[in-house]
N, C-alpha and C positions, 0 to 999 in steps of 0.2 A: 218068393218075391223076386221080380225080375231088377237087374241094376238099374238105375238111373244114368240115361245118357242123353246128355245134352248139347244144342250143337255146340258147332265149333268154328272158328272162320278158316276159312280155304282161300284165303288172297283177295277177295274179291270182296264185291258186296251183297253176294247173294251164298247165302247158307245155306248148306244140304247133310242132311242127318236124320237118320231114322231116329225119331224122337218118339217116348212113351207119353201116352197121355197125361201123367204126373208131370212129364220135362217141359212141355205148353206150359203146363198151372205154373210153372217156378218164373213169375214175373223176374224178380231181380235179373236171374242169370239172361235172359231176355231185356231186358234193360240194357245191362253191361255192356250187352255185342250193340245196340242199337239196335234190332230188331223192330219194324214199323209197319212190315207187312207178315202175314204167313200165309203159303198156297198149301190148302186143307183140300187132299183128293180122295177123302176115307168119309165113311160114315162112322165108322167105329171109333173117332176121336173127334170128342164133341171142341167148339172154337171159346179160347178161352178169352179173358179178359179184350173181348168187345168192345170196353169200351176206352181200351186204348192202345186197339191195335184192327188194323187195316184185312179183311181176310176174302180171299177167293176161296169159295167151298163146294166140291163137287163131292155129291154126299152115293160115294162108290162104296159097293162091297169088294171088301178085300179079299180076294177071292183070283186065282188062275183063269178063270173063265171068263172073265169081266173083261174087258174090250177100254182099257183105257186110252187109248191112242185116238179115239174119237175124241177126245177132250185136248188135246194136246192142243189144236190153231188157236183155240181158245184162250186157256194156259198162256200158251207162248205171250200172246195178244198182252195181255193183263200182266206178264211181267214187264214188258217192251217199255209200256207206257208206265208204269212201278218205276223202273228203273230209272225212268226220264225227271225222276222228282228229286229233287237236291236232301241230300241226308237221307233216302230212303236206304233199308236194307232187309232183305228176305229172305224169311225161313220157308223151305218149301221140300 
């Protein structure tokens, strides 16, 4: 069984961490930080608790071959204006 690892804040208001599919499901510790958006760039990590949290989901295989950078104007786009919302904070 792989650890549990959850984000963590990095000064900002935007969280980044490789997070296990079980570490989404953990509402509370998602609570805690504030947490209001997540950017979901996997198919392999379904989006969890919907219906109280904000998600952009680009449903990529995680995979070297995969060409994620086409997604990026996109991405960027969609946090710009995330960011722009008073008390927002994202997991991505």
């Amino acid at each position: 069984m792989h650890a549990l690892r959850l984000p963590t804040e990095n000064g900002s208001e935007m969280y980044s961490r490789h997070v296990w599919w079980f570490g989404c499901a953990q509402w509370d510790h998602l609570q805690h930080l504030g947490i209001t958006h997540i950017l979901n760039m996997t198919n392999e990590v379904p989006n969890f608790h919907t219906d109280r949290l904000v998600y952009k989901h680009f449903e990529l295989d995680d995979h070297h071959s995969v060409d994620i950078a086409q997604h990026f104007e996109e991405a960027e786009q969609w946090l710009e204006q995330v960011m722009t919302e008073p008390k927002s904070r994202v997991l991505g």
